[in-house]
Every structure is written in C-alpha cells, then in structure tokens.
N, C-alpha and C positions, 0 to 999 in steps of 0.2 A: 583510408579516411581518418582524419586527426577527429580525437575525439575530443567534447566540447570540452571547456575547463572547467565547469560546475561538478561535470562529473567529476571529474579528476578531484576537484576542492570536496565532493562530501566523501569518495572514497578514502581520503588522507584523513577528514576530521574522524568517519568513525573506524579506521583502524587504530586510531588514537585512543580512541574509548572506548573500546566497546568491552573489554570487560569492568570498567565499572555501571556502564551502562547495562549489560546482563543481570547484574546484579541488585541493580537499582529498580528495576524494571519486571523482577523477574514474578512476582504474583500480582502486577499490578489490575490481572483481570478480577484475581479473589473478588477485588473492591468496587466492581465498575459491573453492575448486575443490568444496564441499558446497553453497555457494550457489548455483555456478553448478549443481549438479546436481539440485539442487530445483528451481532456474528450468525446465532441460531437461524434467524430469517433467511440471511443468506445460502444458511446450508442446505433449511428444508428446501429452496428452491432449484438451488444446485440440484440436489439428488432427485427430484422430483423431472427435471428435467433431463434427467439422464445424459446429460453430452458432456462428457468427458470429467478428466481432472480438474484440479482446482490451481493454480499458480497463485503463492502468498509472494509479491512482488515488493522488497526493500522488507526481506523477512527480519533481517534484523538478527538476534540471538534464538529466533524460531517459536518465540512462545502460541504467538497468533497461529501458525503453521500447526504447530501440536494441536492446539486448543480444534483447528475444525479435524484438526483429523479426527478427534475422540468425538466430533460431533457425525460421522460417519464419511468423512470425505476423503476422496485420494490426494490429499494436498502434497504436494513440497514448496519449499522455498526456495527463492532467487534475492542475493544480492549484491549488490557494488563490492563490498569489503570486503577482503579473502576471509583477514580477523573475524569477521561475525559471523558468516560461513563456518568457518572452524569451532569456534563456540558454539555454532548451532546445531553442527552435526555431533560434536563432544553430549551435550546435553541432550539428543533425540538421535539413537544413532538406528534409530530402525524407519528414521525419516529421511526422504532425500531433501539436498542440497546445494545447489549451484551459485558459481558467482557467474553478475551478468548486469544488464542495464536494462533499465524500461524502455528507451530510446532503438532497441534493439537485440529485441530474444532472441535466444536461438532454440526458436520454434518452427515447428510446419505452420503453415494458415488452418487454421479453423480445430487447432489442438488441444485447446481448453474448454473445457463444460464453465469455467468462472474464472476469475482474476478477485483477489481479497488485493487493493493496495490501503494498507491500512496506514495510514502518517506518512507516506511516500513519497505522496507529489509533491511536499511541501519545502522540499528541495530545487525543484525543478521550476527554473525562472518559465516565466510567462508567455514570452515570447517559444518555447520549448514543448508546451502545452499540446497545443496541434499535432505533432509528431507522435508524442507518447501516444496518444487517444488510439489515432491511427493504428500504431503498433495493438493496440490494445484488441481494435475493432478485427486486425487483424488475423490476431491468434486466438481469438472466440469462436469456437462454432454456432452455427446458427441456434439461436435460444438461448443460447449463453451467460450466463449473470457475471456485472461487475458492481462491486464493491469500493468504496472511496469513504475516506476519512479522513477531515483536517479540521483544520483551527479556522474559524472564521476570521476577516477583517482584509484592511486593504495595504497596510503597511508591515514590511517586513521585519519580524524580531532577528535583531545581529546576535549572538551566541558567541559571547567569548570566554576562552580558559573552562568549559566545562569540568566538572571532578578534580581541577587543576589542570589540565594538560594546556601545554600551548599552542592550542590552534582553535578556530575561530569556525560559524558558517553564517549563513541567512536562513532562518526560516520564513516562506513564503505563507503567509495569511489571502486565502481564496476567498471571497463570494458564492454560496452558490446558485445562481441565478447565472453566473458568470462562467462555472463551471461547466452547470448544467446546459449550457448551450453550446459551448465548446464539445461536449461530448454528440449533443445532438447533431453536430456539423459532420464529426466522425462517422457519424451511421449507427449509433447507439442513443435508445429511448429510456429516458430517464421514466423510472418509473415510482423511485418515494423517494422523499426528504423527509431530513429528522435534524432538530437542532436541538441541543439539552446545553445548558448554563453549565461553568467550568466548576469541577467538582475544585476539594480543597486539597493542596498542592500541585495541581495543573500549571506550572510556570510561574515567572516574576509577574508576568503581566495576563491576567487570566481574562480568557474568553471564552466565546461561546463556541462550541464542536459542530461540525457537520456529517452528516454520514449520506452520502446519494446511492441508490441504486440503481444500476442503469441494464436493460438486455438489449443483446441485438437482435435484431427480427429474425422471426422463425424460420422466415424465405431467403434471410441471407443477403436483404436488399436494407434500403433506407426506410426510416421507421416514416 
C-alpha cells in the first residue's frame, strides 16, 4: 500500500528539526498549568478505568509521554520521525518508543486503556480524518479515553524554514464542533471541551486551543 504523501511531507519536516525543536519545546509544560490540568484529567480517567496502556500518538521528543507517565500511567510513544523517536528514547530511556503512523498502528484491536494525540492531527489533511478516528476507535478498548489537542480555525498555517532549516509543512486549524462529530461518526463520545485563548508565544499568528475528550462506550458498540 503506497503511503500517503503528507505522511511522507511531515516525517521529512520534523526529522529536519527535531532537535531544535526538543529543545525549543522542552519545559514548555513548566508554563502551561491548564495543559497540565487537562493532561491530569485524562490520566485520573485512564487509571480509573483500568483498561489498558496509554499510546502518546505524534510523541514528538516524548515530553507529554514522560509527563503522564509521572502522572501514573503506562504510557509510551509513537511517531512518524525515526529522528524524534531517537531523541525521545535518548531523553526517557526507561520509556518506550516506537516510530509509526496514526493512519495505521501496529496494534491488536482494543489494546489501549487511552490514546493522548496531543498537536498531532494537525498534520493530517481533512479528507484523512475518518481513517485516523477509525484507527483510533480501533485500538481502544471498551471504555477507553481519548485525548486531542489543536489550534482552533478553518484556515491552514504554511510553516516555512522553521529554526532555519529548509523545509516547509501545513498546519491544519480544526473546529471543534467539526471535529467533535467526526469522531462521533467513528464510534467515540465526545465527552468535554475546553477552549483557552493562545498564551504569549504560541505562533506568529495566535489562536485559541482546543482540547476534546472523547470515550468509547463501555459495550464496545456506538455511543
């Protein structure tokens, strides 16, 4: 099966950067005491429901992955970039780490108690959307929490020459009303929204954040 070319286009941008991106990035939870307290929400629920690990999905250099583990969870990370992968396991090496896509884990069905995809989907064009979910719905087990975070708006920011390098991506800006039903279509029930105003250096062009949480029904059917 050829693989899409978006993937292919963000695995090239961030083996590009990602260690200045690690580095740029690396206590930006210290700062951000609502993100941290969405991540916490997620966890107590995760554990609370007792079904399984947790998959930090576009982990990135692993900090979010670290941060729920110390919140008591069995997380690891999965991503597109060998590079971030390698940085992630260099920095948390008593965490695991896999490269891989959202589009297609390689997971059993119903292998995760949660999914964190924290700024993840915001790669992933529109039309691409239905599939991820899918995947997603798929490797939850029943009760399962998922976790999402992005940039709100409807028009996408182009990202060019980050830290200097020369390559380029699209960040997609979601809705979510737009989101939120899309995952509903999948078989996962949205169950909070949270929008918070862009703190101060959040991008050239700042907006408002989203964070959805969504579970899949306890029976394993459609909400």
């Amino acid at each position: 099966m050829t693989e899409p070319s978006f993937l292919r286009t963000t695995r090239t941008f961030y083996d590009a950067v990602a260690a200045d991106y690690a580095d740029h990035f690396r206590d930006e939870l210290a700062a951000k005491p609502l993100d941290r307290a969405v991540l916490a929400g997620f966890a107590e629920l995760v554990r609370d429901a007792g079904a399984g690990p947790v998959a930090d999905l576009g982990c990135g250099p692993g900090r979010v992955t670290a941060h729920l583990h110390a919140l008591g969870l069995s997380a690891f990370g999965v991503d597109l970039s060998p590079r971030m992968v390698a940085l992630a396991r260099r920095a948390h090496p008593d965490l695991r780490f896999d490269e891989g896509s959202m589009t297609a884990l390689d997971l059993p069905d119903g292998a995760l108690g949660g999914i964190a995809a924290w700024y993840s989907i915001i790669h992933t064009p529109q039309e691409h959307l239905p599939e991820v979910f899918a995947e997603f719905d798929r490797v939850l087990a029943p009760g399962g929490h998922l976790l999402l975070a992005f940039q709100v708006g409807d028009e996408p920011l182009h990202l060019a020459r980050p830290f200097g390098h020369a390559v380029s991506l699209d960040f997609h800006r979601r809705r979510p009303d737009r989101v939120a039903e899309l995952l509903r279509r999948a078989g996962l029930d949205v169950r909070a929204r949270l929008l918070r105003e862009p703190d101060e250096g959040e991008g050239v062009e700042r907006t408002q954040q989203a964070y959805l949480l969504a579970r899949k029904p306890a029976d394993g059917g459609r909400p």
